[in-house]
N, C-alpha and C positions, 0 to 999 in steps of 0.2 A: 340337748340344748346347749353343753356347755362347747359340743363339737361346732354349734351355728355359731357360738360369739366370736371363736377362733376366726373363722373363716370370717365373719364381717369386717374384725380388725385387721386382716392379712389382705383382703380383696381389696378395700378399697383403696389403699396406697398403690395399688396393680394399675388401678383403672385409672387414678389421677396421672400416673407415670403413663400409661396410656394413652388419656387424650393430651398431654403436651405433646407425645410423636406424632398424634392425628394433625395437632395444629400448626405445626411446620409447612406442611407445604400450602396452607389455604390463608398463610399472614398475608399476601397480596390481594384474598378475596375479606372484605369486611365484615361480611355478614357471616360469615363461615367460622372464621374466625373469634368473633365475640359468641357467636351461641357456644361454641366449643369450651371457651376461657370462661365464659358464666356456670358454664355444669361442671368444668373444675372447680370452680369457687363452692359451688354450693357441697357437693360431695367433700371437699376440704373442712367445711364450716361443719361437717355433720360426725365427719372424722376426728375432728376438737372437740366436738358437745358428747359424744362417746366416751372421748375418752376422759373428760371432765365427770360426767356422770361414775363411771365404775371407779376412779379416785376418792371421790366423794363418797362412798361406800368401802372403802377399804380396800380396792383392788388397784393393779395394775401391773400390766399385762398377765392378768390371770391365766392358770392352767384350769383345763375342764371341769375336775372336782375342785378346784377354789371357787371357781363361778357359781357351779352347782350348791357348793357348801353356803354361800356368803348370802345368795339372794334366798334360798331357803331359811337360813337363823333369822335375815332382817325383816324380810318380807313373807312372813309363813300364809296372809291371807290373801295375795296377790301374784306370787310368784310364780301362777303359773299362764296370768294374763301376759306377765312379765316376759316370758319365755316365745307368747304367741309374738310379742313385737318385735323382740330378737329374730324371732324364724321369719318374720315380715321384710323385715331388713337385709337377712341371708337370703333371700329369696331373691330379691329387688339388684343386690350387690353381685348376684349369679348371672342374672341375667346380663345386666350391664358386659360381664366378661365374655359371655358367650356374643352379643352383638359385636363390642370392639376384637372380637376371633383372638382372644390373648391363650394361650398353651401358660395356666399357672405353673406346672411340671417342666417349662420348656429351659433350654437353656438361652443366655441371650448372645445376639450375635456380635461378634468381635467387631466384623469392617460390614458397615452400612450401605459405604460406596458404591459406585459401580468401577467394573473395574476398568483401568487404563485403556485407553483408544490404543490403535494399534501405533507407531511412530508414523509420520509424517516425512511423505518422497524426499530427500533433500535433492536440492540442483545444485549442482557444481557449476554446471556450463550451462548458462540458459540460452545463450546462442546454439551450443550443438541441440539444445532440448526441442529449442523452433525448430531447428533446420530440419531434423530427423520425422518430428510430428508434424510437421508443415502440412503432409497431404489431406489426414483426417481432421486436419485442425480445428483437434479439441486436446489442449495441455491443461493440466493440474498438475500443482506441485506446490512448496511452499519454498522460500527465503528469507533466508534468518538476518534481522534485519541488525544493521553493521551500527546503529546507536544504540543502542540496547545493552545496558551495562553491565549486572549481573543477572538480570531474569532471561532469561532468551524469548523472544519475542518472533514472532514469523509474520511474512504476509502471503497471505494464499491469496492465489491469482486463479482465472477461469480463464481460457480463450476458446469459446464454443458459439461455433456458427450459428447455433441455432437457442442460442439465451438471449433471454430477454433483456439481459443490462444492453446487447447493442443496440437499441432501438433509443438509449441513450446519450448514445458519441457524440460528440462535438464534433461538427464541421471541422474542415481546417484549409489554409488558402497559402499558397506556395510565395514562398518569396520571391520569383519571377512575377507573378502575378500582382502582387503589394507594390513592387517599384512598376510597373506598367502604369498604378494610377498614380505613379509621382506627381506627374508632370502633364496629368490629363485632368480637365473638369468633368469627367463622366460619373458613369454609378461606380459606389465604393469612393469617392474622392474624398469622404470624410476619413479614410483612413491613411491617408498621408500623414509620412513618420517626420518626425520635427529630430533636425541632428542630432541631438543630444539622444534620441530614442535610435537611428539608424548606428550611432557609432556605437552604443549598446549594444546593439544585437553582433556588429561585425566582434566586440571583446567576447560574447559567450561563443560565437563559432569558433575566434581563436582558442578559447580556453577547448575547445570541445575537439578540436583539432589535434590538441596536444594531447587528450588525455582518450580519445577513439585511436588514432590513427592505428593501422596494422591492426585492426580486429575487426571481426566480423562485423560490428558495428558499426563500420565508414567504409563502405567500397569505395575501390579507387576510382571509380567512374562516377561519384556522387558530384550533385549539381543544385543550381538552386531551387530544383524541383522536388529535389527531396529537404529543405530546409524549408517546413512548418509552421506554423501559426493558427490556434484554436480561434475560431471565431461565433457566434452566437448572432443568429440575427432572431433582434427581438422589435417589438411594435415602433424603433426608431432606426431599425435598420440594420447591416452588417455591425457589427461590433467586436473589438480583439478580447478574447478573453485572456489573455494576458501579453508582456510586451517581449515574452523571451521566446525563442522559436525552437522547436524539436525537430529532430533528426528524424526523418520517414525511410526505416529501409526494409526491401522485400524480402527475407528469406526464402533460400532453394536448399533443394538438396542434395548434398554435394557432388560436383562432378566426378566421375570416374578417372577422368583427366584434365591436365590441365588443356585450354584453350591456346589456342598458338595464334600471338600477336599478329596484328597486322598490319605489312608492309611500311605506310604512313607511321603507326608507334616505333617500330624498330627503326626508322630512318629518322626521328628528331627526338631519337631518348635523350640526346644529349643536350638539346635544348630544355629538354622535359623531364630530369630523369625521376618525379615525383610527383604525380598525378595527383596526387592529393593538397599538396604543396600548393602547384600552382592554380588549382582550383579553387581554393580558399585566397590567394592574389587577387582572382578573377572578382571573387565575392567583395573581398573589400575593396576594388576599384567600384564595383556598382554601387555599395552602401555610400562610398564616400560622394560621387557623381552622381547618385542617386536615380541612374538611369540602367536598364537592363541592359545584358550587354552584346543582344542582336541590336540595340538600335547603337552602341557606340561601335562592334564590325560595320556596320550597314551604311555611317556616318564616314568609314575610313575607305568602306568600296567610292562611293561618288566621289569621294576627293580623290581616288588612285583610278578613275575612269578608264580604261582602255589598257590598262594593265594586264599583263595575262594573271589568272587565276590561280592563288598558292593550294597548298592540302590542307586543310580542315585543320588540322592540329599547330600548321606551320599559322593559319589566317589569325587562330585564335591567339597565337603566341605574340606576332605582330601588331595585331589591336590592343594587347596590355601595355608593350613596351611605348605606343604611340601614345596612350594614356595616362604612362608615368609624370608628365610634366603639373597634368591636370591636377593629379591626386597632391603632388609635394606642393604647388599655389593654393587648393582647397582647405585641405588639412595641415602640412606643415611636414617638417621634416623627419618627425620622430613617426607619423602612420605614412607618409612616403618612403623611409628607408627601409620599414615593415613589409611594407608591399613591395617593393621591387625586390626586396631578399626572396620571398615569394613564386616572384614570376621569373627569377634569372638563376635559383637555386642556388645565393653567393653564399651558403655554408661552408665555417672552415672546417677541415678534415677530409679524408679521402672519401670517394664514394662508397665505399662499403660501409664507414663510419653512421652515414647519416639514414641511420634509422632511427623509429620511435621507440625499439627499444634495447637503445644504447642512452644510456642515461647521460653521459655528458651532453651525445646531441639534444637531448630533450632540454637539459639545462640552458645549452646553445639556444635552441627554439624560444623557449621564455623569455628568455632573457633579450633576443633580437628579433621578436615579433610579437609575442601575448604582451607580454610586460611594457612595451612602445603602443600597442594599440588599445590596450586599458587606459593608458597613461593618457590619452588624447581624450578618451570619453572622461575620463575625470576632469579636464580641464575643462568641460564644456557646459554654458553656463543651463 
């Protein structure tokens, strides 16, 4: 008998410690959770009145023969109904441990946890990353993301042909295609950009000019087909999802060699010697005219009728500079000297100086074209 009371007073603290482990993962389920936290209450409440009762008889935490001794003196003609309710109780308290599978002998375990995932791919180069995985295009990987102060924080990316998030993408409509309905009443003409919105967007290509250039991020061949704009068309129509435009570039993988220019590039490097340069001139002459700028070529062949025909590189170079007058009466002197630095490549320092990255040219650049075509979208009202 006196081995049963042992064991009631030892179990039941087991199985209260118990169902609180049970009830950890089911606090999200309601009903799970209240039946679990009501039979610890009650088992608690029973664990009190026990031990109140052998108090109240002179015990506490009695040994075998104390038990046995104390309810034999007190209770000589009951003690051994007494006994059958203790064994009712051990019984009851047994079971309980054998359903919640507790090992009383066991030891308890140090880490709960699971253990540590394995680390996560870092990308150094997530241009080489595209370029390399391009053909089975499907990349995973994470980047540790550069405001993240002292926790380190990442964002995991998917690119998989065959997930379901792209059945989510967002349209997108080229900015060749956006100034075409400048100046037409057709479909899309609700999204004709108002100056204050078109000289915006020429300040982030500047700014994005300065800080892509020489990476695989902005080929030098880029145009306004690859400058972007998310759009959404919902039950009132085409609509911009927002007013800044993204850079659209292909990734390949790498040639084995390089490409060897042609003819027309090497005979007017000199007019050109930065492709990139004067393709963003090109851009902010259309923002600021607001016209693409096959229709201002197009506008400079009928007037030069009967002309013989230049090279492609040479045509486009001559429709900026015939342009120049437009842009400084449009806009004003500080996004015209912007742009003609642009289209006539008047950087000081020698040519080999004027790369993006040579930090004074870059300071140069800011300072005599981002910083002059910001300044123009600020002023405007």
């Amino acid at each position: 008998m006196a081995e049963v009371a042992g064991l009631v007073l030892g179990g039941i603290p087991i199985a209260i410690w118990a169902l609180e482990k049970y009830a950890e993962p089911f606090e999200t389920h309601q009903n799970y959770y209240v039946a679990i936290q009501t039979l610890r209450a009650d088992l608690t409440m029973q664990k009190s009145q026990l031990e109140i009762t052998l108090r109240n008889i002179g015990l506490e935490n009695p040994s075998v023969d104390e038990l046995q001794e104390c309810l034999s003196a007190k209770f000589p003609s009951i003690h051994q109904d007494l006994a059958v309710i203790i064994k009712a109780m051990d019984e009851r308290t047994s079971k309980l441990l054998r359903d919640l599978d507790i090992d009383v002998n066991g030891k308890a375990i140090q880490d709960t946890t699971l253990p540590p995932p394995s680390p996560a791919q870092f990308i150094a180069n997530l241009c080489g990353q595209v370029r390399t995985q391009c053909t089975p295009w499907c990349i995973t990987g994470c980047l540790r993301d550069p405001e993240a102060d002292k926790d380190p924080q990442f964002s995991h990316f998917s690119l998989n042909q065959h997930s379901g998030e792209l059945s989510g993408l967002t349209r997108t409509i080229s900015l060749r295609h956006l100034l075409l309905n400048q100046n037409r009443r057709q479909a899309h003409a609700h999204l004709a950009l108002s100056a204050k919105q078109r000289y915006a967007i020429a300040t982030s290509i500047a700014w994005s000019v300065l800080h892509l250039s020489d990476s695989p991020w902005l080929g030098e061949g880029w145009d306004q087909d690859e400058i972007k704009f998310f759009v959404d068309e919902g039950s009132e129509g085409m609509q911009l999802v927002s007013q800044f435009p993204s850079n659209s570039y292909a990734f390949h993988e790498p040639a084995t060699m390089d490409q060897p220019l042609s003819s027309s590039t090497k005979d007017f490097s000199r007019l050109i010697p930065n492709k990139t340069i004067f393709t963003l001139g090109v851009i902010l002459i259309e923002l600021c005219l607001k016209t693409p700028f096959e229709e201002l070529r197009q506008t400079l062949h009928d007037e030069s009728r009967g002309q013989a025909v230049s090279a492609p590189i040479l045509d486009q170079y001559d429709t900026a500079i015939d342009r120049l007058d437009d842009v400084y009466r449009e806009a004003g002197d500080s996004y015209g000297n912007a742009v003609q630095r642009c289209i006539k490549s008047s950087f000081q320092g020698p040519k080999s100086t004027r790369q993006f990255n040579v930090e004074q040219f870059r300071i140069q650049f800011y300072n005599t074209v981002v910083a002059p075509v910001q300044a123009t979208y600020s002023m405007m009202p």
